[in-house]
Backbone as ProteinMPNN parsed JSONL, in Angstrom:
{"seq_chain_A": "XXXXXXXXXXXXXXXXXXXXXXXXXXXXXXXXXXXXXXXXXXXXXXXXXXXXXXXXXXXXXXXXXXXXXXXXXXXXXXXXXXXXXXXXXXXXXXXXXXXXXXXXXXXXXXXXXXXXXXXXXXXXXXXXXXXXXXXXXXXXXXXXXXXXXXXXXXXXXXXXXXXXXXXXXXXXXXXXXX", "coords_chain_A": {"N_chain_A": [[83.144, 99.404, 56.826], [81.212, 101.17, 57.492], [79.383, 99.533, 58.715], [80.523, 98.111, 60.842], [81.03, 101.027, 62.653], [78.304, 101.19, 63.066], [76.942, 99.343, 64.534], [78.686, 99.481, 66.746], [78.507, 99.378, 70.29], [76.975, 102.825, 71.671], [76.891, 104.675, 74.565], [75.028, 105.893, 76.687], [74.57, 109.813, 76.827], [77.746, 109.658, 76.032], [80.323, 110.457, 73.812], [80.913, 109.098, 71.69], [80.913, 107.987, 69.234], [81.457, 107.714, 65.821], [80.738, 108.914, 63.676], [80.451, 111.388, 63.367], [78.159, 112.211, 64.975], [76.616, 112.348, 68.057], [75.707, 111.361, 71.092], [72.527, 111.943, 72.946], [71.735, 112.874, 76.051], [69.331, 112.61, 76.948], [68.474, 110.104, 76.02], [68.257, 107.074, 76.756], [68.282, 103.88, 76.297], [70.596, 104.576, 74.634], [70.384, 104.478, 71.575], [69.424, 106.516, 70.724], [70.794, 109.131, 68.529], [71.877, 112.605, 68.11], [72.859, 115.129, 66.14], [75.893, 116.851, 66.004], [75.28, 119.285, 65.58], [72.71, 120.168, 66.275], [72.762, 120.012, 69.059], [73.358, 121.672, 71.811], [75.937, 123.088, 72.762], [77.027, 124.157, 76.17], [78.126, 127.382, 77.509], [81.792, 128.217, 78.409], [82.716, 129.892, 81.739], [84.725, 131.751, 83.081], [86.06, 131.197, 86.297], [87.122, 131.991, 89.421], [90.112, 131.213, 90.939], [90.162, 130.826, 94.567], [92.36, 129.953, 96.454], [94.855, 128.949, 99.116], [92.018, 129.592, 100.95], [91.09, 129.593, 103.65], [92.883, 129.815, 107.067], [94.049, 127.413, 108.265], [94.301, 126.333, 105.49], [96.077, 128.028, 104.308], [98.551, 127.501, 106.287], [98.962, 124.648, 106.025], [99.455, 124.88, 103.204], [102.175, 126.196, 103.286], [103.151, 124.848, 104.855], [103.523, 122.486, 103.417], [105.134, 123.455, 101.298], [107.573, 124.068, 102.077], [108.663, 121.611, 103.779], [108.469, 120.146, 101.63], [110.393, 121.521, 99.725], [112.644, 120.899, 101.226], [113.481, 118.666, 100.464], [111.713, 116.29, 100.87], [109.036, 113.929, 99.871], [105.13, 114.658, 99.868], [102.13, 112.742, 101.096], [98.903, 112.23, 101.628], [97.843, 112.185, 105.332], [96.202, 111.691, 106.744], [95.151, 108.92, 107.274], [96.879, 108.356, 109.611], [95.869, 110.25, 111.177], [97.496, 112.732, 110.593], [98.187, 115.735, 109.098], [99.973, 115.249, 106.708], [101.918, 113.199, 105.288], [105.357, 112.43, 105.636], [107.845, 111.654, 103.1], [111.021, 110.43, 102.897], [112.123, 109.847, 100.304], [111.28, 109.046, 97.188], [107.31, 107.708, 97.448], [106.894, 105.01, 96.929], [109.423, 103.777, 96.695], [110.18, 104.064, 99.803], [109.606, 104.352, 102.768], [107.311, 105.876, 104.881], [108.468, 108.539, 106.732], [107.349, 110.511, 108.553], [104.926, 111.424, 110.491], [102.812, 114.302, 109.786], [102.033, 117.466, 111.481], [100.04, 119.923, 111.562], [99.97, 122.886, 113.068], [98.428, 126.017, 114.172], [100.42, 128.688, 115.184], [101.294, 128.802, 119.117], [99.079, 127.144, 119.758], [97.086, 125.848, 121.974], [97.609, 122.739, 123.127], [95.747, 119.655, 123.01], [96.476, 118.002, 126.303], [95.281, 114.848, 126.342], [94.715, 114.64, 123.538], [96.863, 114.736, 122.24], [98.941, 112.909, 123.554], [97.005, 110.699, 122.154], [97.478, 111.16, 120.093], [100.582, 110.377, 119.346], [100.672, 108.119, 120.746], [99.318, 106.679, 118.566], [100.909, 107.28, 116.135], [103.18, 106.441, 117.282], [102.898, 103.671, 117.346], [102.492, 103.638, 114.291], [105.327, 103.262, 113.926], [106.613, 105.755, 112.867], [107.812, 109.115, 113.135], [106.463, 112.053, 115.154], [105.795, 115.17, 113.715], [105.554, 118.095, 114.668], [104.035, 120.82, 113.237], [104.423, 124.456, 112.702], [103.698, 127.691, 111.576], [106.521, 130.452, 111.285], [106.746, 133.916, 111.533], [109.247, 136.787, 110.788], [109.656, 139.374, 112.497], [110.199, 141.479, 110.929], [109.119, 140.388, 107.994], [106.292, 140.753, 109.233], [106.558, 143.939, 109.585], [106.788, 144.785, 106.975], [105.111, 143.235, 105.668], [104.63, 141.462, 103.775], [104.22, 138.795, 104.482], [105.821, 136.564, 104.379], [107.299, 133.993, 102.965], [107.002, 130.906, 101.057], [109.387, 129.606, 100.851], [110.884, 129.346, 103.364], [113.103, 128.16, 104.72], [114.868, 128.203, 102.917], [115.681, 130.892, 102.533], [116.465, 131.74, 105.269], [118.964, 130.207, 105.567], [120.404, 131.63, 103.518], [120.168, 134.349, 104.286], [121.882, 133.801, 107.264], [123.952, 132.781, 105.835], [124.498, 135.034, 104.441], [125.061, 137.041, 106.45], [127.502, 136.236, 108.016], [129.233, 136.769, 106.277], [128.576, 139.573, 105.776], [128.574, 141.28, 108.561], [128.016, 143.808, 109.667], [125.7, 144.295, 108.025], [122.216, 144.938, 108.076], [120.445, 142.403, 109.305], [117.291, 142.079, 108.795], [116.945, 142.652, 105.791], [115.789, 140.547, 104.344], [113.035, 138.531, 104.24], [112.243, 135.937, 106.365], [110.603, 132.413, 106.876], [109.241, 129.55, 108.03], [109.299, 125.897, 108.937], [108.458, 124.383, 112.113]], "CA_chain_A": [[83.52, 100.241, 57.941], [80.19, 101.763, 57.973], [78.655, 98.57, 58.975], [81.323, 98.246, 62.085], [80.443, 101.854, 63.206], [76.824, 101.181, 63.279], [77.343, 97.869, 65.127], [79.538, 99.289, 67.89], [77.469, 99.956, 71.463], [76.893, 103.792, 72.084], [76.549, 104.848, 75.625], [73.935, 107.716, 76.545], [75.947, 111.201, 77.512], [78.979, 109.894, 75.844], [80.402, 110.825, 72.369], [81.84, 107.557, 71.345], [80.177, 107.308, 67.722], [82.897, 107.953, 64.609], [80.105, 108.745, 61.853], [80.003, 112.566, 63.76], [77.032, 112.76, 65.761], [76.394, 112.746, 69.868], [74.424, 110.742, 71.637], [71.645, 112.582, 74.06], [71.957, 112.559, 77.632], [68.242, 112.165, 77.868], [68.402, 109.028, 75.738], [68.326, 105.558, 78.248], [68.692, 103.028, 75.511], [71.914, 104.598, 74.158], [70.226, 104.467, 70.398], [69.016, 107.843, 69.665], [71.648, 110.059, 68.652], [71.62, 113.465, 67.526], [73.894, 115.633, 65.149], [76.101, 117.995, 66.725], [74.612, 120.961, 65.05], [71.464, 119.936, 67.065], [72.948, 119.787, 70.5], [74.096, 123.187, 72.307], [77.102, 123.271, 73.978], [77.435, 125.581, 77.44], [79.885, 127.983, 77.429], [82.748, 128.016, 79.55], [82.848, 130.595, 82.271], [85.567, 131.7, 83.586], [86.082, 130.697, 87.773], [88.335, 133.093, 90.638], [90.174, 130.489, 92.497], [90.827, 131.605, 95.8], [93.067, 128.641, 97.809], [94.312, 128.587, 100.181], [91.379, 130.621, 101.29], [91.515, 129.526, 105.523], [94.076, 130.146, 107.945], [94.518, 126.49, 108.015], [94.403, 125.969, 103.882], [97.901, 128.441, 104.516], [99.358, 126.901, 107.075], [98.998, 123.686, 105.371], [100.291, 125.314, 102.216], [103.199, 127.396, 103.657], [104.34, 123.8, 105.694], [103.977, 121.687, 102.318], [105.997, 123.875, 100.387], [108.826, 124.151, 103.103], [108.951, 119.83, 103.734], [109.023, 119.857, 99.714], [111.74, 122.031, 99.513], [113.508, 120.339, 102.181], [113.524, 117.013, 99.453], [110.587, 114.993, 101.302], [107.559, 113.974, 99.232], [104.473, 114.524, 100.8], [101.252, 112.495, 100.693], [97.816, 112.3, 103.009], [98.243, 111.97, 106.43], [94.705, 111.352, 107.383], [95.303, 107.93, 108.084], [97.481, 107.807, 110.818], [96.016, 111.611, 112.348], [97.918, 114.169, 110.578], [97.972, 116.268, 107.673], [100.647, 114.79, 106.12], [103.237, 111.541, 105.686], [106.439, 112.84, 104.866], [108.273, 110.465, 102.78], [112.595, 110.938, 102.526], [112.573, 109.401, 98.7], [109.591, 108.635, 96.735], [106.651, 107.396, 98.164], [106.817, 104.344, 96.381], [110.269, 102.865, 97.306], [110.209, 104.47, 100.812], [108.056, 104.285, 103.804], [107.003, 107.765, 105.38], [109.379, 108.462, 108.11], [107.109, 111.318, 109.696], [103.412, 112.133, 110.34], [103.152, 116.031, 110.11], [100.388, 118.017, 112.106], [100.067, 120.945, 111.266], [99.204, 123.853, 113.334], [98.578, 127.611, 114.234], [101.521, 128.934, 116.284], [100.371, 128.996, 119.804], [97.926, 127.012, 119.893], [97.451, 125.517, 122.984], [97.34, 121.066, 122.808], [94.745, 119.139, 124.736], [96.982, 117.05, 126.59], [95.215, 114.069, 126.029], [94.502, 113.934, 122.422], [98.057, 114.31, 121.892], [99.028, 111.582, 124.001], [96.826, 109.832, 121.828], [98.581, 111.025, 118.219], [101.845, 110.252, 120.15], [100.692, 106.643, 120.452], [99.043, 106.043, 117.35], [102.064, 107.223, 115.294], [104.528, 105.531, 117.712], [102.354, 102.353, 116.725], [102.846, 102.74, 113.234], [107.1, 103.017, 113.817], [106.853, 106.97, 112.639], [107.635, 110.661, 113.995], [105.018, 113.081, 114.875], [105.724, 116.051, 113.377], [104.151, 118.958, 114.814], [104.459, 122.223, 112.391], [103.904, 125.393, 112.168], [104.096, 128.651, 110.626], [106.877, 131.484, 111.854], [107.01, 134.828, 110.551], [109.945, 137.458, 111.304], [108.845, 140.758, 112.473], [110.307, 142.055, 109.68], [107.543, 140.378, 107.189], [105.17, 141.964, 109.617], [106.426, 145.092, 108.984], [107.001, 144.89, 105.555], [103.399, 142.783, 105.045], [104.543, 140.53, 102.517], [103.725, 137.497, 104.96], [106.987, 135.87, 104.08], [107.948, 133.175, 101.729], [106.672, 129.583, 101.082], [110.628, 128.806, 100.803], [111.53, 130.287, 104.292], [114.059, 127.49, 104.826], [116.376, 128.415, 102.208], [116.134, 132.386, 102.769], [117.151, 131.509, 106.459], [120.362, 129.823, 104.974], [121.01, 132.453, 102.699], [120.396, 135.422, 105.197], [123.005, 133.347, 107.923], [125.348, 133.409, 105.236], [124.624, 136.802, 104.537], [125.098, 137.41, 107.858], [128.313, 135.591, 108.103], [129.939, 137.348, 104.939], [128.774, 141.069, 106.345], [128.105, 141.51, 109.841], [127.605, 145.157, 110.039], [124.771, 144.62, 107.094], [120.868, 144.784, 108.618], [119.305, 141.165, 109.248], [115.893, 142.235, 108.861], [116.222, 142.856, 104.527], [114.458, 139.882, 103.686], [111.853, 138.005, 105.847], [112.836, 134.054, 106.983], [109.649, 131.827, 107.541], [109.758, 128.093, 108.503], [108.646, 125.338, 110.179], [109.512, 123.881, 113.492]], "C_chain_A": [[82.296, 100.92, 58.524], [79.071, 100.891, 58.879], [79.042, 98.306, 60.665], [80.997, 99.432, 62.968], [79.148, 102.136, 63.727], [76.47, 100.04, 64.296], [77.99, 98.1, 66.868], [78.035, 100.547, 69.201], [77.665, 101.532, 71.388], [76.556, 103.647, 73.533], [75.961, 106.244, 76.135], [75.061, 108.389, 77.279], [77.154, 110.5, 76.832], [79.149, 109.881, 74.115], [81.58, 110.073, 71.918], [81.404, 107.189, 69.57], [81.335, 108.491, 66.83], [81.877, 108.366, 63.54], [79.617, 110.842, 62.526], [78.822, 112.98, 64.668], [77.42, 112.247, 67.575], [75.29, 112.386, 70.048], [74.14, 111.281, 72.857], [71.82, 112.245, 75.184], [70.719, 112.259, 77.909], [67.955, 110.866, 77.243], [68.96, 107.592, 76.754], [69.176, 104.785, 77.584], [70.294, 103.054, 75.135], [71.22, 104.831, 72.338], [69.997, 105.636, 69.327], [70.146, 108.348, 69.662], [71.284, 111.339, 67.878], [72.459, 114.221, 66.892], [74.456, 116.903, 65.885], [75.991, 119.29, 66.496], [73.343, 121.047, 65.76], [71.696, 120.302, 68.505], [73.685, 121.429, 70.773], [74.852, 122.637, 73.179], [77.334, 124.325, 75.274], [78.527, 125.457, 77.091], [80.453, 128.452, 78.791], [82.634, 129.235, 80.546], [83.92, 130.858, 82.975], [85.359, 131.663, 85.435], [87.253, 131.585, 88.431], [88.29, 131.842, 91.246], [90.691, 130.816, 93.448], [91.539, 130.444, 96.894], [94.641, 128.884, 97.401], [93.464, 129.755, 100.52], [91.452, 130.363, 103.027], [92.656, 129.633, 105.618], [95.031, 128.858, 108.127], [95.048, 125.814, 107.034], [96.025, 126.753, 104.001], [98.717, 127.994, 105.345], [99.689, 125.908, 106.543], [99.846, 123.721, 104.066], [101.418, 125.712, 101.919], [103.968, 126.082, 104.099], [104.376, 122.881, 104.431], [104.722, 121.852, 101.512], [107.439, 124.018, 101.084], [109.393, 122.443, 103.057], [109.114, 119.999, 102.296], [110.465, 120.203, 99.426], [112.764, 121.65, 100.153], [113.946, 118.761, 101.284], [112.384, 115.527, 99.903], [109.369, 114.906, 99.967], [106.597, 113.926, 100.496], [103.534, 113.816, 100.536], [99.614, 113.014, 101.798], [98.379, 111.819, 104.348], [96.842, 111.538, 106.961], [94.55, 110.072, 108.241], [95.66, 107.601, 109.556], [97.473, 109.554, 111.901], [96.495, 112.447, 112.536], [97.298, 114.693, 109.148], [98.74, 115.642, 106.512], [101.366, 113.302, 105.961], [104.262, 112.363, 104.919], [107.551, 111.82, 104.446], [110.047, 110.863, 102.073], [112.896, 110.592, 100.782], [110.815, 109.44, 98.35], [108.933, 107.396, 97.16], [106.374, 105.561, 97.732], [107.863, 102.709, 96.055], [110.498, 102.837, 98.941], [109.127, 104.059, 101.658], [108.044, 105.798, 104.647], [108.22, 107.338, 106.891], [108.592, 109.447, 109.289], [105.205, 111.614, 109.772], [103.413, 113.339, 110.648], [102.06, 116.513, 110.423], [100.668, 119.553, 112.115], [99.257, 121.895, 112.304], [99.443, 125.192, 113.973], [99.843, 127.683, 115.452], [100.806, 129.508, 117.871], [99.431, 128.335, 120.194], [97.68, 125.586, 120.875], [96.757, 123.693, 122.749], [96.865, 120.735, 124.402], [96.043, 118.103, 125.248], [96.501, 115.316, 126.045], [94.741, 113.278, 124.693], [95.846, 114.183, 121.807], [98.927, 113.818, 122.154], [98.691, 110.904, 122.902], [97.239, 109.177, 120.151], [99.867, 110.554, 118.384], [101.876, 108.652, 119.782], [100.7, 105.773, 119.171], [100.493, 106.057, 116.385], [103.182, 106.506, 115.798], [103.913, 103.803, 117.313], [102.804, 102.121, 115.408], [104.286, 103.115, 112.808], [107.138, 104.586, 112.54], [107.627, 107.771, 113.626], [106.541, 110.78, 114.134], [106.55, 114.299, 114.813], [105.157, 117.14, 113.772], [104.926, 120.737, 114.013], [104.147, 123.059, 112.644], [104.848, 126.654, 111.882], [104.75, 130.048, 111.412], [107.088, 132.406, 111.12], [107.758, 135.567, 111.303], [108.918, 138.546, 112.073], [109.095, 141.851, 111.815], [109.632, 141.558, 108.518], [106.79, 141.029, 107.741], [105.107, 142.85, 109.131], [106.134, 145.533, 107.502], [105.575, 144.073, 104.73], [103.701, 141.82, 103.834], [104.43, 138.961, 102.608], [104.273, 136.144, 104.444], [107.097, 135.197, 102.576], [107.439, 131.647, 101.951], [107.936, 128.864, 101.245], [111.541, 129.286, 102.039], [113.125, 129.502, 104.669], [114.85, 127.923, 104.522], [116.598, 129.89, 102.14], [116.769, 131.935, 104.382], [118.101, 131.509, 106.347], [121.016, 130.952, 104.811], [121.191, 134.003, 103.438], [121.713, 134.917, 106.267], [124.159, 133.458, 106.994], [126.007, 134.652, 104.819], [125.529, 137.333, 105.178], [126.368, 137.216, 108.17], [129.414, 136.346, 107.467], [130.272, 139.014, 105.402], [128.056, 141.168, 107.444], [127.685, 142.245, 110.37], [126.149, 145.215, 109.013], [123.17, 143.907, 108.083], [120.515, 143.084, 108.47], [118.265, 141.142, 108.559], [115.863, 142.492, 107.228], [115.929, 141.747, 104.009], [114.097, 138.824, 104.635], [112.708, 136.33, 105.961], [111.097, 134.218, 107.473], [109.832, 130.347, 107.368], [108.529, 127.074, 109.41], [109.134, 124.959, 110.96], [108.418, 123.354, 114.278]], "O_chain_A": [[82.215, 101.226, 59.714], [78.16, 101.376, 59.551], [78.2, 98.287, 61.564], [80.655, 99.108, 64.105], [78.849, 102.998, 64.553], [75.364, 100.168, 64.821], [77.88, 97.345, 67.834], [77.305, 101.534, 69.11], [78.792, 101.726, 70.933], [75.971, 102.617, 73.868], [76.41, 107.378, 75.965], [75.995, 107.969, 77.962], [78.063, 111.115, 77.39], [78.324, 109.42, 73.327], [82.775, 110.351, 71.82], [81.679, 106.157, 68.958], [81.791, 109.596, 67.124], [82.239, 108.12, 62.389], [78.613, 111.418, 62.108], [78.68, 114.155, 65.007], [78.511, 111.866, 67.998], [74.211, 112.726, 69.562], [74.953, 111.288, 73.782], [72.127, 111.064, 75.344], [70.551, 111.663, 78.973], [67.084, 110.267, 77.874], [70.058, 107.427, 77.287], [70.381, 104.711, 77.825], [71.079, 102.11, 75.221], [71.95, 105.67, 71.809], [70.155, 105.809, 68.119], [70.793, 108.186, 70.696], [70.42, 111.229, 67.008], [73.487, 113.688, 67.31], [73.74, 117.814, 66.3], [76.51, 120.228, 67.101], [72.881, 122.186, 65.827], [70.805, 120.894, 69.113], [74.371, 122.088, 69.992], [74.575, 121.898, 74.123], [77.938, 125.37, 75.032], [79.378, 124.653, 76.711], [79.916, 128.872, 79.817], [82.229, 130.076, 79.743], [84.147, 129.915, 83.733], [84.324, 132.213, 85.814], [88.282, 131.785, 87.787], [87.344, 131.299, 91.818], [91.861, 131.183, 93.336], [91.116, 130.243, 98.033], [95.315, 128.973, 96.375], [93.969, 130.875, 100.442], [92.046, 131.273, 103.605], [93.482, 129.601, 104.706], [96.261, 128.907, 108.16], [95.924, 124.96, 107.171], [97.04, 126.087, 103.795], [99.89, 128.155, 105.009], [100.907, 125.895, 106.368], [100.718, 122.893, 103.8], [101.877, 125.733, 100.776], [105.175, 126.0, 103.87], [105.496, 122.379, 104.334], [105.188, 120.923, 100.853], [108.416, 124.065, 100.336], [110.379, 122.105, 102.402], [110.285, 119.935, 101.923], [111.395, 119.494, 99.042], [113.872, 121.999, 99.745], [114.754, 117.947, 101.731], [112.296, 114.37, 99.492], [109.008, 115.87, 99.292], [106.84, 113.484, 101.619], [103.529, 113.83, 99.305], [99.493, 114.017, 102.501], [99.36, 111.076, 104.37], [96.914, 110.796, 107.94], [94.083, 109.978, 109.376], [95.072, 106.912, 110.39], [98.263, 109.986, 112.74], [96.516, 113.123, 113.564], [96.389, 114.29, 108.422], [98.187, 115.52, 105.419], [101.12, 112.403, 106.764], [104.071, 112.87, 103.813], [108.143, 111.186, 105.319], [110.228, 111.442, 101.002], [113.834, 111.103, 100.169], [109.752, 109.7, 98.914], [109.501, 106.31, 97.278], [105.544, 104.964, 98.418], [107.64, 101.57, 95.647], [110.932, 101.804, 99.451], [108.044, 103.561, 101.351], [108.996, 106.558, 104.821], [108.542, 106.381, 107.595], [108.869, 109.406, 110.488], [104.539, 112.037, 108.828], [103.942, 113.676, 111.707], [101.042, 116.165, 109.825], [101.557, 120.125, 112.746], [98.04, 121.749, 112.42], [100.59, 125.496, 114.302], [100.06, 126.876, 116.356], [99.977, 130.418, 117.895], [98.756, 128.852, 121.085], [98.047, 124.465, 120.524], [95.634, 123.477, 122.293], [97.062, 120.981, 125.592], [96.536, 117.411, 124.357], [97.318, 114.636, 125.424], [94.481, 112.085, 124.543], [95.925, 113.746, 120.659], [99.919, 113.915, 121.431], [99.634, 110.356, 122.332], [97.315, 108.142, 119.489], [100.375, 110.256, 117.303], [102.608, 108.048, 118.999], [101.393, 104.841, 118.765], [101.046, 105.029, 115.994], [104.039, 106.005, 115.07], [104.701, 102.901, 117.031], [103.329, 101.067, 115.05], [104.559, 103.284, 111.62], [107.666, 104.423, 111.441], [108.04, 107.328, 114.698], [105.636, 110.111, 113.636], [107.636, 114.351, 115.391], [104.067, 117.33, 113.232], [105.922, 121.414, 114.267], [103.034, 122.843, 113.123], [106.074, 126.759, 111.9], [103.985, 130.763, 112.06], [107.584, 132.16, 110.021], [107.492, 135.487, 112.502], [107.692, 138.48, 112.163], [108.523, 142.935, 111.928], [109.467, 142.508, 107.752], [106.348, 142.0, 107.128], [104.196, 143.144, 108.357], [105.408, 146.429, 107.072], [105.163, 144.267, 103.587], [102.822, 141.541, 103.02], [104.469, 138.115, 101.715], [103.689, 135.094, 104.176], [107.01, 135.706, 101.458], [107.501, 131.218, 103.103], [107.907, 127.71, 101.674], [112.723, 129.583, 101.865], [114.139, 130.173, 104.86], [115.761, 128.234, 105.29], [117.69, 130.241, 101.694], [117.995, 131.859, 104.293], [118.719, 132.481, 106.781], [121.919, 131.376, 105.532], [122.165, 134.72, 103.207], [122.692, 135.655, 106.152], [125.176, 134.096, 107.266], [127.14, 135.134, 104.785], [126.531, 137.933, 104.79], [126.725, 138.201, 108.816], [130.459, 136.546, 108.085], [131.349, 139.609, 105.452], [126.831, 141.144, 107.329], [127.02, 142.049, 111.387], [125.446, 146.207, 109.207], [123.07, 142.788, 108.586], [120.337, 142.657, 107.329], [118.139, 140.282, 107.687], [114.681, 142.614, 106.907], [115.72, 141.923, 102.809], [114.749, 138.381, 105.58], [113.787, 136.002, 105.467], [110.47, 135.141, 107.993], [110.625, 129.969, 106.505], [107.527, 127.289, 110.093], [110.364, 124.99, 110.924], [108.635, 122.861, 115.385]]}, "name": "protein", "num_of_chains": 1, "seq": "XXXXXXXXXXXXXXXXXXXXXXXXXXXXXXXXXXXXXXXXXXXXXXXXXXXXXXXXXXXXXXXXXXXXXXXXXXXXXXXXXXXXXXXXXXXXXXXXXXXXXXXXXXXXXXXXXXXXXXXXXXXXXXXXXXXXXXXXXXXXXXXXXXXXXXXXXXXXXXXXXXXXXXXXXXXXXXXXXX"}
């Protein structure tokens, strides 16, 4: 067995050898190795992740979690000139039914480069999708810059709403796409 272990290729930087030791990253050959009481390990540091950190990274975030919750899968959209492909089953028996474009509310479209997403996606037998992000003016007030699941508070406030008619709208926010 010891003969087999000694026998089998090493590859430099990787720790493929069974008899305990670690082979050097500055070794070429692959042959030198060194004992892992020899080698220092860096230590881990901990990392702040901050995403979505843009205006767009939330928009993007706020409309993926809404289409999710709605039962679509989502994948890249890059291809065919959005952010998204929204796919009614999994992506895998299905074909995307929508290209989703995501963007700021407001925000004024060149005419002719969305003509030209218009085409492309009507080429490849899609939607376009165009999203974005609404907030009540009761999140405003209240600053809690809604809900990733605005869809299904919508619902649930209309039924609210439905149930007691004299009871305030405005106690919990609705955000969405459209």
């Amino acid at each position: 067995a010891a003969a087999a272990a000694a026998a089998a290729p090493t590859v430099p930087g990787k720790s493929g050898s069974t008899d305990g030791t670690r082979c050097s990253s500055s070794s070429t050959d692959g042959t030198r190795c060194s004992s892992n009481a020899d080698s220092t390990q860096p230590t881990l540091q901990p990392v702040q992740w901050c995403f979505p950190h843009t205006q767009q990274q939330q928009l993007r975030t706020t409309v993926f979690a809404d289409m999710h919750s709605r039962g679509y899968y989502l994948t890249s959209g890059s291809k065919f000139g959005g952010d998204f492909l929204a796919y009614p089953g999994d992506p895998n028996l299905y074909h995307a039914q929508f290209v989703v474009r995501v963007l700021p509310l407001g925000q004024v479209l060149n005419p002719v480069l969305f003509k030209g997403l218009a085409r492309g996606v009507h080429a490849a037998r899609k939607h376009l999708l165009l999203a974005s992000v609404v907030q009540s003016s009761c999140e405003e007030d209240r600053g809690d810059g809604g809900g990733s699941n605005g869809w299904q508070q919508q619902q649930e406030q209309e039924q609210e709403q439905q149930q007691h008619p004299q009871q305030d709208y405005c106690t919990r926010g609705k955000a969405g796409s459209g």
